[in-house]
PAGURO-479029 format. One record per atom (N, C-alpha, C): x, z, y. Coordinates in pm, whole numbers, plus 50000, padded with zeros to 5 digits. Atoms other than C-alpha are relative to their C-alpha. Layout:
<recs>
XZY;...
</recs>
This chain:
<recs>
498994998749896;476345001551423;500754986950013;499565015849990;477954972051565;501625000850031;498574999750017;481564962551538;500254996050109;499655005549927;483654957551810;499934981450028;499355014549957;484414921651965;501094999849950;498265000949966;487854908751928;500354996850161;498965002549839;489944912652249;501405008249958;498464995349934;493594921752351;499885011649999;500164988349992;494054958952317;501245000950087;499145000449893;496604970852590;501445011349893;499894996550076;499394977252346;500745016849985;498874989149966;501535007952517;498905010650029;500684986249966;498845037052512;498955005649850;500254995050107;498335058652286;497975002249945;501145004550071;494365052052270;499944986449917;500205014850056;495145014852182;500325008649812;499224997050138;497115032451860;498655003549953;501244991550074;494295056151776;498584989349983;501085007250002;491455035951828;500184987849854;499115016250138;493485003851553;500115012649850;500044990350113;494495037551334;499305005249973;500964990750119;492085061751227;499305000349942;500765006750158;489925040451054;501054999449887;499075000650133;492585029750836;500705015249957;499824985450080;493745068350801;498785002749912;500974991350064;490355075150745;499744992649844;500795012950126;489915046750464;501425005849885;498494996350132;493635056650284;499395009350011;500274984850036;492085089550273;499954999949902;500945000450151;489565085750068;500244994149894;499345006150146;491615061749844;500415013849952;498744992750050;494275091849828;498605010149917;501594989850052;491165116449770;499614996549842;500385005850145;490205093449482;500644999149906;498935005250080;493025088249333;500425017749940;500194985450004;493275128749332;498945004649849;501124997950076;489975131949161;500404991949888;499655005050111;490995104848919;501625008049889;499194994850103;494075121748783;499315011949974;500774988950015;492315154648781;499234994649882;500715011550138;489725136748540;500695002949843;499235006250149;492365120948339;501135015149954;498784990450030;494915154048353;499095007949854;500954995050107;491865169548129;500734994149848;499495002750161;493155145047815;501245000650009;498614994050006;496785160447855;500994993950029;498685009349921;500185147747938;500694986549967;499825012550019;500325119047734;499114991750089;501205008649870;497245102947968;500634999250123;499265001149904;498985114548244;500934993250053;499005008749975;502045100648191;499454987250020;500855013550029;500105068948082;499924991850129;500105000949834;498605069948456;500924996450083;499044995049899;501445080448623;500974982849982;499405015150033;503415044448442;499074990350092;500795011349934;500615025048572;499735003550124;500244998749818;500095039848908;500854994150055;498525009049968;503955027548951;499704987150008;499855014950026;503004993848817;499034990150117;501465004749928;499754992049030;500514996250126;499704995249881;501265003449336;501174986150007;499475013849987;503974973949270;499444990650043;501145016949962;501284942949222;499235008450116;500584998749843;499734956549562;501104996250104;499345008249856;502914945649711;499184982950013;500145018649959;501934908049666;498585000550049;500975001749951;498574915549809;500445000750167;499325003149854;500664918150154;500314987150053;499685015249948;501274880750132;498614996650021;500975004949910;497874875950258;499665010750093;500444986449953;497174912850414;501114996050159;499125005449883;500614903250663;500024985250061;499895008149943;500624870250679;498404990150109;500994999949922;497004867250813;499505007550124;500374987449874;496994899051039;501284990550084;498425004249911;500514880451193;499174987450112;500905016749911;498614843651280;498854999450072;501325004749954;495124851651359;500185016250094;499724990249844;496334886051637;500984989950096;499145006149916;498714861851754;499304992050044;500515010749969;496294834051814;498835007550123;500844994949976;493564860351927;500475004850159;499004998849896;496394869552201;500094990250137;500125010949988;496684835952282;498834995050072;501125006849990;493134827352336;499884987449924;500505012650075;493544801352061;499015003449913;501424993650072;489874812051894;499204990749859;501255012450081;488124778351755;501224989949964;499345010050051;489234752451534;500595004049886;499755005850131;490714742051227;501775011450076;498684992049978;494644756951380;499725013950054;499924982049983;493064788451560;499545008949893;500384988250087;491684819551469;498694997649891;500815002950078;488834805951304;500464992249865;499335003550134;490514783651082;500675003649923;499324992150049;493274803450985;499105010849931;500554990550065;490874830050861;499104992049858;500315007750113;489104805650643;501094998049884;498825000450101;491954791950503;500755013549909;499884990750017;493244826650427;498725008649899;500864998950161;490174832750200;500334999049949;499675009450086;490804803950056;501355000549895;498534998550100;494284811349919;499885014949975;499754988650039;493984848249857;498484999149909;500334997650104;491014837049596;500894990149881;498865004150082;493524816049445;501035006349923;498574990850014;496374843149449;499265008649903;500324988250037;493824866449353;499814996149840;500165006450139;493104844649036;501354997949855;498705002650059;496674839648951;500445011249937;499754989249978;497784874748999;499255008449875;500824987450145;495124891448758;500284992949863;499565002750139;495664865948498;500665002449896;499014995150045;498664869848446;500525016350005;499714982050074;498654907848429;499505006549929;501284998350118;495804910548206;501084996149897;498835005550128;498494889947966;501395007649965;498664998949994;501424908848047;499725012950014;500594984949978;499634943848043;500675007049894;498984995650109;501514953147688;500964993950030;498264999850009;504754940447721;500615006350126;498644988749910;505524959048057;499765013049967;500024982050006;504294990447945;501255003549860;498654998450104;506644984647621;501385000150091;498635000549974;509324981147872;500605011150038;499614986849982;509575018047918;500365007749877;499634994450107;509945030347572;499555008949948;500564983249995;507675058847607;499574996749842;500824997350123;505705069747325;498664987049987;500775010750088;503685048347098;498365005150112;501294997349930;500375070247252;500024998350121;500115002749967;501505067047554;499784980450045;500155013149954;501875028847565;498534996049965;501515005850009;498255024047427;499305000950084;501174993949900;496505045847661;500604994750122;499285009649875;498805027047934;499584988550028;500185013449981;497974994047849;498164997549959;501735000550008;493895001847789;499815004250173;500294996249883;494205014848125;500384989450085;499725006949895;496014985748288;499504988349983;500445013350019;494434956248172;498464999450109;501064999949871;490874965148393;500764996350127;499435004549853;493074971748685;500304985150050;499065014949988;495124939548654;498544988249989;501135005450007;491354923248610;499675002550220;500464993649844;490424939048994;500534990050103;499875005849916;492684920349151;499314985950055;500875019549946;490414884549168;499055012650089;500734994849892;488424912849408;500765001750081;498854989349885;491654931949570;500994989450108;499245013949984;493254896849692;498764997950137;500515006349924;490174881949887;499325015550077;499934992449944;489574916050001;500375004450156;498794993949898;492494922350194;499984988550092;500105004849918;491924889550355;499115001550070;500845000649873;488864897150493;500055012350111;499424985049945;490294931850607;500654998150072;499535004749861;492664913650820;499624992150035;500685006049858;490364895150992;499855009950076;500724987949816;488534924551136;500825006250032;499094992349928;491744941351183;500904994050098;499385003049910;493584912951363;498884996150123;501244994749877;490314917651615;500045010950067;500144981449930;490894956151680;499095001049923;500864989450028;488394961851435;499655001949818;499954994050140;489124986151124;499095006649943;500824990850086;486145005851109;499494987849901;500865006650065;484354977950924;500435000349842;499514997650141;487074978150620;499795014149990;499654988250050;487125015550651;498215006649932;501274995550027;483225020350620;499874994349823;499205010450119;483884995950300;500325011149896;498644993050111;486655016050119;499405013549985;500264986450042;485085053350169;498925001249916;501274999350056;481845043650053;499965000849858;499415002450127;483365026549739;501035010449940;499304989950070;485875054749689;499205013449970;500884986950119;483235080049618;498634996649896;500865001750077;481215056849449;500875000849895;498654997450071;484415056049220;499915012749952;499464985450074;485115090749181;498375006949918;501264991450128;481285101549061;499784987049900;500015008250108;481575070748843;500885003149865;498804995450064;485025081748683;499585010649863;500114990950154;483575111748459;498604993749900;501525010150070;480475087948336;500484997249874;499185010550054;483035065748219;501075003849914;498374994150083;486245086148083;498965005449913;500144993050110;484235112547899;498195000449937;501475007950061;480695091847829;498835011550027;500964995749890;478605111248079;498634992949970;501295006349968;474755104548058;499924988649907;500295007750114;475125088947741;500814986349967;498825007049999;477715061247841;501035005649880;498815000950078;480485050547602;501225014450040;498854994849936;483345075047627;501134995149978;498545014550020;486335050147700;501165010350049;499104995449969;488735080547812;500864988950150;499155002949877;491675065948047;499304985550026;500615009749935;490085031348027;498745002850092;501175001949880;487045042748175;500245001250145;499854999349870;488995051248492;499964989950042;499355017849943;490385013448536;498474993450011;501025005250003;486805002448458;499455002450127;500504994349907;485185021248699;500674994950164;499285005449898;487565010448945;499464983050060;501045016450021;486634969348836;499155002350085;501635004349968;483274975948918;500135002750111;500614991149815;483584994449284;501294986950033;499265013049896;486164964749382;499124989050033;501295011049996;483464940549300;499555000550118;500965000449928;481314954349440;500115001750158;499874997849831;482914965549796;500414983050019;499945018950014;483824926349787;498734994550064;501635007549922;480264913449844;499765011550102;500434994249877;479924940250073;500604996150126;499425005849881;482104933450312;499894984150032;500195019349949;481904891750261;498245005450089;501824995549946;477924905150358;500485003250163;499904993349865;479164925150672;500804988450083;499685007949950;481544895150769;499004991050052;501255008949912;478674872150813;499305006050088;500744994149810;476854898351064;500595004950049;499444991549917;479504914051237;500514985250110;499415005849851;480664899151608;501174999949984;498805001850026;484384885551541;500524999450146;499715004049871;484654874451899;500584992150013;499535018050011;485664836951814;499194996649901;500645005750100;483884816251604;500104999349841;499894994250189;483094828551239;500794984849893;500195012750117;484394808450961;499405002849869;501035001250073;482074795250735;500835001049840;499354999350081;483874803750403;499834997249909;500035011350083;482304778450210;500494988850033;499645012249922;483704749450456;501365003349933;498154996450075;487104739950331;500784991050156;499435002449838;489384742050664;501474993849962;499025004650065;492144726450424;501155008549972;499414985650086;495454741150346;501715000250134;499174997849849;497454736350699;500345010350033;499294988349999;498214769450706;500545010249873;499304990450109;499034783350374;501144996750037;498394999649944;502844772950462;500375008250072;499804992049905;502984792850740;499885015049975;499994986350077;501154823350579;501015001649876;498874991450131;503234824050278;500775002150065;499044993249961;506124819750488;500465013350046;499644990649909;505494849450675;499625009449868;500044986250092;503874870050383;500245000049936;498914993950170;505964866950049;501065006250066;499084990949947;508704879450230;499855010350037;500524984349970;506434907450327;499515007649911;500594991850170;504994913249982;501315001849906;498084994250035;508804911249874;500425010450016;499584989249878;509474936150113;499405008149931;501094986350050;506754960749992;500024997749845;500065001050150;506944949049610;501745010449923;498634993650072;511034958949604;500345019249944;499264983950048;510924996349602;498895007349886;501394991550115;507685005149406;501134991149855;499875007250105;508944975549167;501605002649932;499204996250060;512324987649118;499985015149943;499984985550029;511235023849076;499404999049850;500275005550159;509745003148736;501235005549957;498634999350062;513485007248628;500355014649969;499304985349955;514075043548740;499375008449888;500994992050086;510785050448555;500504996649829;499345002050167;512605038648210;500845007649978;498894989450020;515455061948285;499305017849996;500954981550069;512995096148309;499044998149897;500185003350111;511125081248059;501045008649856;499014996750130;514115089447856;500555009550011;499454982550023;514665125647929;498315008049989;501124994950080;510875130847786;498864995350119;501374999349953;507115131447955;499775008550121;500204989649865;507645159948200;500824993250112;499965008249897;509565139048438;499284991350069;500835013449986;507325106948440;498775008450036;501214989349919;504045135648471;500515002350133;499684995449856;506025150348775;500144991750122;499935007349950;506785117848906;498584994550064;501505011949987;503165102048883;499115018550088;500544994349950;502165139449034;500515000150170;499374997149906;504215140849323;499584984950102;500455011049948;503355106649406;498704998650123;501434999949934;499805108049434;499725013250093;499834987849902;500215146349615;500494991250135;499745000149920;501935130749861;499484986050080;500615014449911;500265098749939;499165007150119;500755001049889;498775118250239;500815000950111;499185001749915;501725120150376;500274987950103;499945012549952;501545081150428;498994995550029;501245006649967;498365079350562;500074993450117;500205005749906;499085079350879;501374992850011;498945009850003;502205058050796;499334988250017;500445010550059;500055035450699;498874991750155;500945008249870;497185034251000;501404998150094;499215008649854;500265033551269;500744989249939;499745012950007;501695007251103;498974986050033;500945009949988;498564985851077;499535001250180;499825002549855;498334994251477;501194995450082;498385002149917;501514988351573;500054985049952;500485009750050;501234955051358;499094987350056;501345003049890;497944944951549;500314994250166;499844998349807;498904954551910;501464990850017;499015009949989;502344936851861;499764986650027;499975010349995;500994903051741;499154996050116;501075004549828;498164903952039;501034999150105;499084999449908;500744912852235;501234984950037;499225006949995;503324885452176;499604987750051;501695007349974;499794864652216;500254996550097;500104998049763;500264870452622;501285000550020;498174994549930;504394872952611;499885013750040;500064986949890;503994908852711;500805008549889;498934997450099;507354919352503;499775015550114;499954989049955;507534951952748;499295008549973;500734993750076;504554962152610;500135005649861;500024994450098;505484964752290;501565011849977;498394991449943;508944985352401;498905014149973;500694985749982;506315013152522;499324998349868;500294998550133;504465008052173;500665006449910;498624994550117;507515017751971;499885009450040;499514989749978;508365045252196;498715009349955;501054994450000;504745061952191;499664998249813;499934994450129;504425058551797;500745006149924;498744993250108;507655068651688;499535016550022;500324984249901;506855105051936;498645002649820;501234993250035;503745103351720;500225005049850;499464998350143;504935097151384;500795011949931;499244987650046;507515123151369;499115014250006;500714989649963;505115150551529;499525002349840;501055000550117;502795142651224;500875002849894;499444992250148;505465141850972;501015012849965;499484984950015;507295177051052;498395004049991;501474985550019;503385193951083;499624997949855;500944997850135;502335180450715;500854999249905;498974998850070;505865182150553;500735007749974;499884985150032;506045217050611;499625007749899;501224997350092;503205221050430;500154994049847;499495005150125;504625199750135;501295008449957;498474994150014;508115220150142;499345015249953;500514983949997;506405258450155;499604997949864;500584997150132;503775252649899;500374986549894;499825010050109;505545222549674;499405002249860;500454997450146;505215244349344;498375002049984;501505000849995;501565254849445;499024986349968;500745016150013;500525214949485;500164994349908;499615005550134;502365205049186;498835007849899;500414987850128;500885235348969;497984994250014;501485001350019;497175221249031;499634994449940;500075011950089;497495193548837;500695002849911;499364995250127;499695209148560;500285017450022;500154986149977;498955246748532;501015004649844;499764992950141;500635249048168;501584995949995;498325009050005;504305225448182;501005004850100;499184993549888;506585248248362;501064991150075;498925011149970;509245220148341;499704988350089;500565013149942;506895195548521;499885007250143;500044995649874;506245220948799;501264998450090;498805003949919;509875225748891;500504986649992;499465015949948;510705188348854;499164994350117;500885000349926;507875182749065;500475002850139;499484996749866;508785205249345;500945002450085;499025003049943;512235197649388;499564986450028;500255014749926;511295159349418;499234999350131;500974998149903;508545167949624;501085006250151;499304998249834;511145186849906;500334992950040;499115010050017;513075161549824;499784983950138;500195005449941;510955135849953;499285004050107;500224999149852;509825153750270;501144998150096;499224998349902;513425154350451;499834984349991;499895015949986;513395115650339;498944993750117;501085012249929;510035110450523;500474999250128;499814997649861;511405120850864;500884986350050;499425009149974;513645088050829;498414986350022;500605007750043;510525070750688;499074998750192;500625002149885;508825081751059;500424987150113;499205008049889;511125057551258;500114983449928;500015017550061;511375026451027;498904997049960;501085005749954;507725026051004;499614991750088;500715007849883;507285015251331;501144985850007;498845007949966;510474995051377;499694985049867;500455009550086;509084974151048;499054996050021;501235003449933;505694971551161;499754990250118;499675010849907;506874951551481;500164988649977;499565016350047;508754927051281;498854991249912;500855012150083;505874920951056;498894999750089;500905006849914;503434915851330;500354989150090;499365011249969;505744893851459;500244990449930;499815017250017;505914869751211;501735004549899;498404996550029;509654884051133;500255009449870;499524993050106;509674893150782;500674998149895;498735001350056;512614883250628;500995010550007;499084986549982;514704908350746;499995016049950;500254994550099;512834934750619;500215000349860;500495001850188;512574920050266;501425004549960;497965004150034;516854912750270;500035018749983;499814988549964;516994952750385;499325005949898;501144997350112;514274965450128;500784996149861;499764999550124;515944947849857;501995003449991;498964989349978;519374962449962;500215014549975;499504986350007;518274995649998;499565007949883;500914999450142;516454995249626;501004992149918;499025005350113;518794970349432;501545003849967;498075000449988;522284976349589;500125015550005;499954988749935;521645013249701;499345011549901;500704992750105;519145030049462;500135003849890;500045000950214;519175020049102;501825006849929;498554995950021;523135021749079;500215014350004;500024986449974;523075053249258;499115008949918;501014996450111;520365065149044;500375005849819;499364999550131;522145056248734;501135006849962;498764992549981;525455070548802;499895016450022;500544984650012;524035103348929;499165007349840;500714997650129;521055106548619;500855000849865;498985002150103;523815093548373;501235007349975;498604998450016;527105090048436;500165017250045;500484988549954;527025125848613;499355007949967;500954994650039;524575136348389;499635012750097;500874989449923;522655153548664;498805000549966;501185003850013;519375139348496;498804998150095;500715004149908;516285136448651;500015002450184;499674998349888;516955151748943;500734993650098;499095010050009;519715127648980;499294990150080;501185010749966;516805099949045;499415006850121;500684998349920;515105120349293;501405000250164;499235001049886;518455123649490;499984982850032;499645016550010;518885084749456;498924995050127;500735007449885;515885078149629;499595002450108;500764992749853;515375100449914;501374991750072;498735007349913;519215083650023;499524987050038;500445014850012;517825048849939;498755001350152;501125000049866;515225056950228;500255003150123;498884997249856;517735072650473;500404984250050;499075013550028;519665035750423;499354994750078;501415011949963;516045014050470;499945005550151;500334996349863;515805034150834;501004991350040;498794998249891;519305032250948;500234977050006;500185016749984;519364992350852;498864991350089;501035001349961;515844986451019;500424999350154;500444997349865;516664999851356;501244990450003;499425012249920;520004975951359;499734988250001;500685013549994;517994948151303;499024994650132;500705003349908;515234954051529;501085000150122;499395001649877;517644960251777;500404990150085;499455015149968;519024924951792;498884992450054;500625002349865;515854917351959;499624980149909;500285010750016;515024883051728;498694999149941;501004998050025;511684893551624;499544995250129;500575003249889;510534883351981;499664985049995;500065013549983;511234850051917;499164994349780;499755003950176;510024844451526;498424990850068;501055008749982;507244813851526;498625000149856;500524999050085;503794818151358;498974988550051;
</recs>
């Protein structure tokens, strides 16, 4: 099947959205799916594993912010150029995508090194149990290996996405996420004669399907139709645009690093009212990552259709964009947040059928964070603009406001001082997400994202 061209998608109708989104729903699916199947797996060796998981899913889900400093700052330059009609050359879309390899196998090199090294001392920084920190830090050292794949990845993922075209990563990611999940029991509990490495074998298993979707897709890049001139990603197109991309994407991997990475902190404070919090936490999580699926594709459309958009000056266009995703967003998150509120204890209880204490912590967080998402529907999109624009500073400032100044304090004072305990934490952060909206929309409002230069 052949991939689209790149062209201009027309950004105010709700096929442009769908057509940019439901690959990427369909591709977070099957992560979320996997990620499902993998605790399931691991819930088998009991709640110390779990927890284990549940620490490192936090930590994971952090270092994936800094994979946004090439994931944003490449989808920002090469839709904007594509907009444009700047295609060929060393400054357009061709070059920029090279270059953008080029530094996200750098990043990607940096990034794993140093977390491979630093894989025991952050899991000591929680305090948990001795078993848990082992089975934590056997589990995170693979992962933190992945990223020299998860880095040059994501750049080639926004190529075809600042083109209009996601199926190509999404064909990619589903394939590899169920080569993953029938890999997973091989590997944990030495299946077919394999080692049995328990929680490491998940992280392993993981390694290997990053690899390997890696050469797959560099493979599919060389035959797919970009609709400007490929770059050759052995040619070195120099480094004329890393300035520009970082500028635009550490501030965006900032942005997305602050709230996972401070919830590191939060996770030291339930840590310390035992194992059934930190389980409930790392369950509720992954339960609800489907909530953000389609957070996730209308962002990456809204994202897209913006920077094409800004491409041609056609700012009115992206007016009707906003209006037509927000309509959509909310629809979606009252119909599947119902469904998280009714049966909370049911969804919790599948993954811990025996820890009564984990269920109800569980499915108060879990309501908890459905009234929060209904904020989360509207500063999706309203963030998504700015970072297809180029404009992500403002985000980051706001992000680490509504997580440093707004969260943790609040967090601490409630959990603590207040001894409300864990629960305490779950109020902390559904507010902390009210905040991140209501700051978002007076930003975009001011209308300086129109003008930000990429």
């Amino acid at each position: 099947m052949s991939a689209p061209a790149s062209h201009s998608l027309p950004p105010g109708s709700y096929r442009s959205i769908w057509t940019l989104g439901w690959p990427v729903m369909v591709n977070m699916g099957a992560h979320t799916l996997f990620s499902l199947v993998d605790l399931y797996w691991i819930g088998s060796l009991g709640t110390d594993a779990i927890a284990a998981v549940a620490l490192c899913g936090n930590i994971m889900f952090s270092m994936f912010g800094l994979t946004i400093i090439i994931q944003v700052g490449a989808l920002a330059m090469i839709s904007r150029r594509i907009g444009a009609k700047q295609l060929a050359g060393v400054d357009g879309a061709e070059g920029v995508s090279g270059q953008a390899f080029h530094l996200s196998l750098v990043l990607g090199l940096v990034v794993a090194s140093l977390g491979m090294l630093a894989a025991r001392p952050i899991m000591a920084l929680f305090d948990a149990s001795a078993e848990v920190t082992e089975l934590g830090t056997a589990y995170l050292v693979p992962m933190m290996a992945s990223f020299m794949a998860i880095f040059p990845g994501m750049a080639l993922g926004a190529v075809f996405t600042a083109t209009g075209n996601t199926r190509t990563p999404m064909y990619v990611g589903v394939v590899f996420n169920i080569v993953n999940a029938i890999l997973d029991p091989f590997l944990i509990f030495g299946w077919g004669g394999l080692p049995a490495l328990g929680v490491a074998g998940a992280s392993i298993a993981s390694l290997i399907c990053q690899a390997l979707g890696l050469l797959v897709l560099y493979r599919l890049y060389r035959r797919r139709d970009l609709g400007f001139p490929r770059a050759r990603l052995t040619r070195w197109y120099g480094t004329g645009a890393w300035g520009r991309m970082l500028r635009i994407g550490v501030p965006g991997g900032l942005g997305a690093l602050t709230r996972p990475f401070s919830t590191l902190f939060l996770l030291k404070v339930i840590a310390s009212f035992g194992p059934a919090g930190v389980a409930a936490f790392g369950i509720v999580v992954r339960s609800m990552s489907f909530t953000w699926l389609y957070y996730g594709a209308m962002s990456t459309a809204v994202s897209t259709l913006t920077g094409q958009s800004l491409g041609r000056g056609d700012v009115d266009g992206i007016r009707l964009l906003v209006r037509k995703s927000i309509r959509l967003s909310i629809l979606l998150s009252l119909a599947l947040g119902l469904l998280y509120a009714v049966f909370a204890r049911e969804i919790v209880g599948i993954f811990e059928q025996n820890d009564a204490q984990v269920i109800e912590l569980g499915a108060s967080f879990m309501r908890l964070l459905v009234l929060a998402n209904l904020a989360t529907a509207f500063s999706m999109v309203w963030g998504a603009v700015m970072q297809g624009a180029g404009d992500t500073r403002p985000p980051m400032v706001i992000a680490i406001l509504s997580n440093w100044v707004v969260k943790l304090p609040l967090a601490y004072w409630l959990a603590i001082t207040k001894e409300v305990g864990v629960e305490g934490i779950w109020w902390a952060m559904a507010i902390s997400i009210v905040f991140d909206a209501a700051a978002l929309l007076i930003w975009y409002r001011r209308d300086r994202w129109k003008h930000a230069q990429v």
